[in-house]
TORFIVO-261042 format. One record per residue (C-alpha): residue in one letter; x, y, z. Coordinates in nm, 4 decimals, padded with zeros to 6 digits. Layout:
// residues N
['A',[X,Y,Z]]
...
// end
This chain:
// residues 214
['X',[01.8313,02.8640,-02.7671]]
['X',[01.4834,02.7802,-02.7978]]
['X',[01.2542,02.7589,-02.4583]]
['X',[00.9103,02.6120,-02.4450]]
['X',[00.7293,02.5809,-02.1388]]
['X',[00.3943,02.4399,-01.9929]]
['X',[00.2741,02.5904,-01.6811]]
['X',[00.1091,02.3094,-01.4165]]
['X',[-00.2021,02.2283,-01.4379]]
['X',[-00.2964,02.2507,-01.8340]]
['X',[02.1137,-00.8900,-01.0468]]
['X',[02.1665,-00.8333,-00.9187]]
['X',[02.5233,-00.9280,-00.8621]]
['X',[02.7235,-00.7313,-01.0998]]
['X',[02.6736,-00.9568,-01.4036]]
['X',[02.6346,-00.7611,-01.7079]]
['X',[02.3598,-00.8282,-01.9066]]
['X',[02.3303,-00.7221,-02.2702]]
['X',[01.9812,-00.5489,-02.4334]]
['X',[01.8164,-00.8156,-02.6591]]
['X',[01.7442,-00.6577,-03.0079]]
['X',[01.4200,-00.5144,-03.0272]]
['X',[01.1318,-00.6316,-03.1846]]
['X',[00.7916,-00.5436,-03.3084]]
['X',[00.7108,-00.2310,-03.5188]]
['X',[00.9230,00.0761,-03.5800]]
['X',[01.0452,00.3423,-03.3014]]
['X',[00.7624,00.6083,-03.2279]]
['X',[00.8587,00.9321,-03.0697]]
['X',[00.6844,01.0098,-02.7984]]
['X',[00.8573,01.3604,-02.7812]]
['X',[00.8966,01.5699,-03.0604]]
['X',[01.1644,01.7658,-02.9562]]
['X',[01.0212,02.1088,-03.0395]]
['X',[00.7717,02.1167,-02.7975]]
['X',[00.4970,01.9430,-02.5363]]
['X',[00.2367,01.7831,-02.8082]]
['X',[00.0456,01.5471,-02.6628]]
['X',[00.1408,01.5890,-02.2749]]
['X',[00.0132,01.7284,-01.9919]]
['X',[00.1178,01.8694,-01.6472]]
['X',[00.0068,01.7958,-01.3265]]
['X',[00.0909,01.9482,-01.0278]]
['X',[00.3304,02.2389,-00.9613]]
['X',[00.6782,02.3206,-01.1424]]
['X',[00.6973,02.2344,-01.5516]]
['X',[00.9111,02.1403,-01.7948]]
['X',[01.0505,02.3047,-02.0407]]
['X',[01.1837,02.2352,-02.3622]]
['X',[01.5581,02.3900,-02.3722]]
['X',[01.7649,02.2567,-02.7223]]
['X',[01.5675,01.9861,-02.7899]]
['X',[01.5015,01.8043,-02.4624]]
['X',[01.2633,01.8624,-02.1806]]
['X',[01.3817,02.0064,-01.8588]]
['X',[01.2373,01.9340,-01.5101]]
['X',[01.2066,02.3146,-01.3160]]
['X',[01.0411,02.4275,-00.9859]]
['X',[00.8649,02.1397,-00.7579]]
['X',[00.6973,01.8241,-00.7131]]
['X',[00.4672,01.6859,-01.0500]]
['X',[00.4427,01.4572,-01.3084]]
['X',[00.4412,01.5075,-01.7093]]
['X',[00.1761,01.2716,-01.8875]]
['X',[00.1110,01.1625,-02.2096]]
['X',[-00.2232,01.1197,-02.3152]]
['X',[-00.1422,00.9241,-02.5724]]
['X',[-00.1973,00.5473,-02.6376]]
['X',[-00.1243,00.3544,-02.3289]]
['X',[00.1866,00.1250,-02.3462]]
['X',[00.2053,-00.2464,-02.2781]]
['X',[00.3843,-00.5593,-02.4570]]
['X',[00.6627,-00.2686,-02.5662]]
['X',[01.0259,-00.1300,-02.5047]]
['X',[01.0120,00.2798,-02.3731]]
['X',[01.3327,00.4676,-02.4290]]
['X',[01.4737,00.7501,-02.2196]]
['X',[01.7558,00.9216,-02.2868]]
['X',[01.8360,01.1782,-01.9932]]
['X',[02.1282,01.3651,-01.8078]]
['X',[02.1666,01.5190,-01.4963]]
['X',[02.2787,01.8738,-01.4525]]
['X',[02.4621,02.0117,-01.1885]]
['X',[02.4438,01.8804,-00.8299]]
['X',[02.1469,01.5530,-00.7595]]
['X',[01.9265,01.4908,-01.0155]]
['X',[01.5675,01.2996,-00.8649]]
['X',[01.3569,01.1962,-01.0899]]
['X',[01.1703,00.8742,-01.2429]]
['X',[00.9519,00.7550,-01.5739]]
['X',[00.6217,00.6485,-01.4363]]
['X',[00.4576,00.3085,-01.6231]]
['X',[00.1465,00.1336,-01.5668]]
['X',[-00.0542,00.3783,-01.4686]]
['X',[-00.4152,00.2407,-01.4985]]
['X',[-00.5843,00.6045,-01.5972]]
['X',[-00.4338,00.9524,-01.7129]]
['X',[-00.3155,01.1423,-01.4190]]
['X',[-00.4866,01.4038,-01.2652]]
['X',[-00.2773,01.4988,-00.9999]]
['X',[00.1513,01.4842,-00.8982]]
['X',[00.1066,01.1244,-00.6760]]
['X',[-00.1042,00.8968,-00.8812]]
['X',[00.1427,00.7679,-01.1128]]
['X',[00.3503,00.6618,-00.7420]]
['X',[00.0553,00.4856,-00.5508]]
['X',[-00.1100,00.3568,-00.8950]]
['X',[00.1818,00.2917,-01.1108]]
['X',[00.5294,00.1844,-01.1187]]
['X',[00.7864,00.4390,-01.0731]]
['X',[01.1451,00.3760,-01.2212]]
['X',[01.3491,00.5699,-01.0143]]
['X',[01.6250,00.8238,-01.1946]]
['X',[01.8723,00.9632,-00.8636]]
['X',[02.2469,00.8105,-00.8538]]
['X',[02.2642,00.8917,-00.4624]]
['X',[02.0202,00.6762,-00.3681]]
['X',[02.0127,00.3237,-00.2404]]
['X',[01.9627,00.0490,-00.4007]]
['X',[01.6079,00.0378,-00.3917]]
['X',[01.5800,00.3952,-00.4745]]
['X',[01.8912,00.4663,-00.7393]]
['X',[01.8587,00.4228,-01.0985]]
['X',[01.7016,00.1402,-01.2543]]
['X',[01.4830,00.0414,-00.9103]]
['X',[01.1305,-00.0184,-00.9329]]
['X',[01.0639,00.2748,-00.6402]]
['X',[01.1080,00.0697,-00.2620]]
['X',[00.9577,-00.2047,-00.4528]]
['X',[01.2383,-00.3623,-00.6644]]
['X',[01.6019,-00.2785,-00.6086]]
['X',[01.8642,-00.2029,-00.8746]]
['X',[02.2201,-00.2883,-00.9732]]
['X',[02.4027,00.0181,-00.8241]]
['X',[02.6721,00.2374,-00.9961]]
['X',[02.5386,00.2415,-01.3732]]
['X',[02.3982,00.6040,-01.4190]]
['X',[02.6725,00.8101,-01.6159]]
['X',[02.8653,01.1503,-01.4612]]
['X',[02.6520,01.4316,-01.4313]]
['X',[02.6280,01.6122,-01.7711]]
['X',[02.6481,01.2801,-01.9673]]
['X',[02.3124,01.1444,-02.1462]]
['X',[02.2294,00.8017,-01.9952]]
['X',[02.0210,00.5635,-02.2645]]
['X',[01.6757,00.3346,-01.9785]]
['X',[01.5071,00.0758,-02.1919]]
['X',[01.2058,-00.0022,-01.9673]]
['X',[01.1043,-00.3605,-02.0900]]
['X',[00.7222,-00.4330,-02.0373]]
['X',[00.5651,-00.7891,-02.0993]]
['X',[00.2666,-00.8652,-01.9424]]
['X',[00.3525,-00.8498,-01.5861]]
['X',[00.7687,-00.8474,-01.6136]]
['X',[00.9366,-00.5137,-01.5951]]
['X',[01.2943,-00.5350,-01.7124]]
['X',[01.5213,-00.2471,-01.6571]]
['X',[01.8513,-00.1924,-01.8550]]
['X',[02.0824,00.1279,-01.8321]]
['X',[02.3311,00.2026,-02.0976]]
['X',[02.2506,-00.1368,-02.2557]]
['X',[02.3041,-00.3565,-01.8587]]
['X',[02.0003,-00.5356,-01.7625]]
['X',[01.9953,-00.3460,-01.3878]]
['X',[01.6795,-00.4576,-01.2424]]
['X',[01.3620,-00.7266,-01.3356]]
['X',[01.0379,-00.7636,-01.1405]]
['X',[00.7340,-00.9973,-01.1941]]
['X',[00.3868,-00.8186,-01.0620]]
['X',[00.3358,-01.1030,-00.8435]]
['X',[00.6560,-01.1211,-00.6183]]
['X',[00.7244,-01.0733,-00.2717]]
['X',[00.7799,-00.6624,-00.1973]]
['X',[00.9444,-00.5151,00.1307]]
['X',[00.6835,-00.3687,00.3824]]
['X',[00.5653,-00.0039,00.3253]]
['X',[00.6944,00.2007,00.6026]]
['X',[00.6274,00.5722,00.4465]]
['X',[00.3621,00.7775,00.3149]]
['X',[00.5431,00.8578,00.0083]]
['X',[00.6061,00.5138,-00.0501]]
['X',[00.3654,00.3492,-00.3509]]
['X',[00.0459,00.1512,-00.2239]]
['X',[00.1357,-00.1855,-00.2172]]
['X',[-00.0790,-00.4175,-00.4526]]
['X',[-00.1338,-00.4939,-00.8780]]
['X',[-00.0910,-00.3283,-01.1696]]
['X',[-00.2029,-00.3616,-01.5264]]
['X',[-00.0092,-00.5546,-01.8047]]
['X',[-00.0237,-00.1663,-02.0068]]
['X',[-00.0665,00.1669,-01.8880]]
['X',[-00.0216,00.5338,-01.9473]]
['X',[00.3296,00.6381,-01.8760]]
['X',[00.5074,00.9846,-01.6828]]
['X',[00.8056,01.1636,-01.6142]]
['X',[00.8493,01.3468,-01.2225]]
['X',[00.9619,01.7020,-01.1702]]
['X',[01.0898,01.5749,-00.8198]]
['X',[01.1676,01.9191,-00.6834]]
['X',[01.3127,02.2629,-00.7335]]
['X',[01.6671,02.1456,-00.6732]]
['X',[01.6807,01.8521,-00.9674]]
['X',[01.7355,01.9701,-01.3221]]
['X',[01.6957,01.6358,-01.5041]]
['X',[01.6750,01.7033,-01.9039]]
['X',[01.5298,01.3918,-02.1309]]
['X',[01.6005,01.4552,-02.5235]]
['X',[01.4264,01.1325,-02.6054]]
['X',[01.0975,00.9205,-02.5239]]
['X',[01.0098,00.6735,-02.7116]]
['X',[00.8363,00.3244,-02.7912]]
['X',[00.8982,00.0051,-02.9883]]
['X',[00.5383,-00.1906,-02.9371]]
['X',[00.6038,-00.5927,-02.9231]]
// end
């Protein structure tokens, strides 16, 4: 077993909708599975890299990559969940490279990974902003395949291949009623894009980011 690690700081009604092929250009890694090339943390906790996939330990802060910024394109996760509730979530839109654990929430969009929560905070919702088709994350232990759909302003969520969520930058959003809720308001057509290390209690492991540009 090989350990990296980075210290901080350095719908929907049930209807199953199939993924559309993809398009564009080949599929470019964003993670090499060796190690934390071209990504950053901010805040406290880190990931590691434990058998080829990145591992979310100690508390609240986001991974970045510095890379190009991602817009018109499909973004592939592949995670799991260890034992007990996994929290997490792949931050998009993000108008500048993070400096600190909150900016991809109040500046970005924030598509939440956590089976226990409701719909507007489980898997596949657009964080309290966009609410998702309940019940599709996989058992605990079993890798779970997000295509995160951007084009121009539409997100489209699908999980395991369902469509589980879509939201246009312009529609109506519920009122924000907690600080740790994102600011309400636009975001760019492309951005730089995140994973959270929610807390000290989630072990969330991803074994693949990537990106197929449109």
């Amino acid at each position: 077993m090989r350990i990296l690690g980075l210290a901080a700081g350095v719908m929907l009604t049930g209807l199953v909708y199939l993924l559309p092929a993809a398009e564009g250009g080949a599929r470019e890694q964003l993670f090499n599975g060796r190690d934390l090339t071209g990504w950053r943390m901010t805040g406290p906790g880190r990931f590691t890299v434990e058998d080829g996939a990145l591992k979310t330990e100690g508390g609240m802060g986001l991974l970045v990559f510095d890379g190009k910024r991602v817009g018109n394109a499909t973004l592939r996760v592949v995670f799991k969940v260890g034992q007990g509730r996994g929290n997490s979530g792949v931050f998009i839109r993000m108008p500048g490279p993070a400096r600190e654990p909150w900016y991809g929430v109040h500046n970005g969009y924030e598509v939440q990974i956590d089976a226990e929560g409701d719909e507007w905070h489980a898997t596949g919702a657009l964080y309290s902003l966009a609410k998702t088709a309940k019940g599709s994350q996989r058992p605990n232990g079993e890798w779970n395949t997000m295509d995160i759909e951007i084009r121009g302003q539409i997100t489209t969520v699908y999980l395991s291949g369902a469509k589980v969520n879509e939201f246009s930058g312009g529609q109506a959003v519920p009122e924000r009623k907690q600080w740790h809720e994102p600011v309400r308001g636009p975001r760019p057509d492309s951005g730089y894009i995140g994973l959270q290390n929610h807390d000290g209690h989630s072990t969330v492991y991803f074994k693949e980011v990537s990106v197929v540009r449109h």
